[in-house]
C-alpha positions as CSV (number, residue, x, y, z in Angstrom):
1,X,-70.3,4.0,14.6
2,X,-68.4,1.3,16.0
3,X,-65.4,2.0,14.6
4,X,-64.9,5.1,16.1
5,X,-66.1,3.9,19.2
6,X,-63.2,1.1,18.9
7,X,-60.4,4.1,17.5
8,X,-61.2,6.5,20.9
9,X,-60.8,3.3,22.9
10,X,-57.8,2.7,21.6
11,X,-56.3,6.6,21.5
12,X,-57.6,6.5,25.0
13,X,-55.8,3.6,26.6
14,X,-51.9,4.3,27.7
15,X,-49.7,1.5,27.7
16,X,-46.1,1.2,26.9
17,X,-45.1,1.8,23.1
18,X,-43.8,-1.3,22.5
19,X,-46.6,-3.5,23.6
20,X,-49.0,-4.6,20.9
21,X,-52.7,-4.8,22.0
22,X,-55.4,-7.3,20.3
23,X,-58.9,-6.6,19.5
24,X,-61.5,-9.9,18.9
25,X,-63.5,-7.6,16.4
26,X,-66.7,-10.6,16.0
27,X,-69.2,-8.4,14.9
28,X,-66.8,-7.0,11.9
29,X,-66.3,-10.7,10.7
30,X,-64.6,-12.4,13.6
31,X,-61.3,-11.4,12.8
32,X,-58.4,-9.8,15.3
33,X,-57.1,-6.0,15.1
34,X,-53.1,-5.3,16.4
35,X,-52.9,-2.1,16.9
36,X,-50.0,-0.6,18.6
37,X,-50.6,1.3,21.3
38,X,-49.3,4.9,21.9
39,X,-48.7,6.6,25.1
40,X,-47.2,10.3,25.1
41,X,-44.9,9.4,28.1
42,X,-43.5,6.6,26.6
43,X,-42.7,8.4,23.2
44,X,-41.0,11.3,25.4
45,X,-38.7,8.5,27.0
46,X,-38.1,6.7,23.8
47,X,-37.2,10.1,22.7
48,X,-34.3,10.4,25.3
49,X,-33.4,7.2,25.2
50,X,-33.3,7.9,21.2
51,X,-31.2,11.3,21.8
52,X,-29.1,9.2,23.9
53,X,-27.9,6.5,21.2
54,X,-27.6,8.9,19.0
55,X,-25.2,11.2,21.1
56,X,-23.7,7.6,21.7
57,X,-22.8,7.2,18.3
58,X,-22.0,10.9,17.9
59,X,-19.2,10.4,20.5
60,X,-17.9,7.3,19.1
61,X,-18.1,8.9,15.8
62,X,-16.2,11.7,17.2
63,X,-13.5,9.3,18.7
64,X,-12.6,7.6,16.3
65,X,-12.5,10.6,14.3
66,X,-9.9,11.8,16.3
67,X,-7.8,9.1,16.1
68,X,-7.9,9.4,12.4
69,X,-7.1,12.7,12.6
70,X,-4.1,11.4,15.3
71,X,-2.6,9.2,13.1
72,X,-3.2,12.0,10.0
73,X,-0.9,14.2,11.9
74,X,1.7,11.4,12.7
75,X,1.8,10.5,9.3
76,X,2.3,14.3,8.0
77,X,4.9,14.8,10.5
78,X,7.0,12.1,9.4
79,X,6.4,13.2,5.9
80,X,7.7,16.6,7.1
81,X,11.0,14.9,9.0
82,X,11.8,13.1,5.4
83,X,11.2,16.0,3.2
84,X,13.1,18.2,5.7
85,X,16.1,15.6,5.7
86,X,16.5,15.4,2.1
87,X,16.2,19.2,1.9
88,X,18.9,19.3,4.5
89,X,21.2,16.6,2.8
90,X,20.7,18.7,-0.7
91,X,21.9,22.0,1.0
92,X,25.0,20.4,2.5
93,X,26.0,18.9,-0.5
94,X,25.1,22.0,-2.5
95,X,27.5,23.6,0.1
96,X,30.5,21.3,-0.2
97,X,30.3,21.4,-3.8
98,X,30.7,25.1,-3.7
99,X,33.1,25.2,-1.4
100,X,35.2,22.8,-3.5
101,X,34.7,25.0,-6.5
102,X,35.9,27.5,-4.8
103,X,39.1,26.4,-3.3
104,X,40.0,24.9,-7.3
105,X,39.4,28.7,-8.1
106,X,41.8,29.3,-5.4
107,X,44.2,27.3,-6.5
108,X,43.8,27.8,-9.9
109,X,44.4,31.9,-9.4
110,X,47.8,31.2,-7.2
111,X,49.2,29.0,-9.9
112,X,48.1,31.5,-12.3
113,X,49.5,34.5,-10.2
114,X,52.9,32.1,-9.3
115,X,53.8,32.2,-13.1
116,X,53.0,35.1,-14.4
117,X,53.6,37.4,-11.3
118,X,53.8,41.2,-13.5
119,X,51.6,40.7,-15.5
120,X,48.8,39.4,-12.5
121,X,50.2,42.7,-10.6
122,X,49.1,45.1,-13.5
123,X,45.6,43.3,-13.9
124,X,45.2,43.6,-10.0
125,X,46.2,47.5,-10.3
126,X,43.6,47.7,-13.4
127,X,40.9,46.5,-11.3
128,X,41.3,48.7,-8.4
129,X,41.6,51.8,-11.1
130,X,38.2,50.8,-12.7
131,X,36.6,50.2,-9.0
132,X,38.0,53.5,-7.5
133,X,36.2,55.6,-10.8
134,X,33.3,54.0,-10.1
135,X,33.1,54.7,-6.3
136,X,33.9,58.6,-7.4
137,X,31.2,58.9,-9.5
138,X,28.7,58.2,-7.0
């Protein structure tokens, strides 16, 4: 019975949550209780002030995700500038090579057509004879 008399005391009394309050229990043997204390208006504010570290750490959380993601980016771009600079570098050399190709086929065919002039006029005529049946037939 004087237990629970001692438990609704305690339930009863509001005091901040933090504080710790001490019972001299000599009829239970002398010794001391600690009990902390609770107080519904204190939890609500420990609450907020809980919601607020935490949204606290959300935003710092959040910044420096962005600056991971910032420097993500950066790194992906230049990525990108390097890829696209070789790509580039491979497609003008892929088009000076052709273009060398062709002008030695150039040259190569006006040799060829400088000495041996009839018999590169008959081939031409040829060609333009097979082309011409094929354009009729359409």
């Amino acid at each position: 019975m004087r237990m629970t008399v001692l438990a609704q005391g305690l339930l009863n009394q509001l005091v901040k949550p933090s504080s710790t309050a001490h019972w001299d229990l000599s009829g239970l043997g002398g010794k001391r209780l600690a009990v902390r204390e609770f107080n519904p208006m204190a939890r609500r504010s420990m609450n907020e002030q809980n919601d607020h570290e935490a949204m606290d750490a959300f935003q710092e959380k959040a910044g420096e995700l962005g600056e991971d993601l910032s420097e993500v980016a950066t790194l992906a771009a230049d990525v990108g500038r390097e890829k696209l600079g070789k790509v580039r570098d491979a497609a003008v050399k892929s088009y000076e090579d052709a273009k060398d190709q062709l002008v030695t086929w150039e040259d190569a065919l006006k040799s060829c057509v400088q000495q041996k002039p009839i018999k590169s006029l008959l081939i031409a005529a040829g060609f333009g004879m097979f082309i011409s049946m094929i354009l009729r037939r359409r």
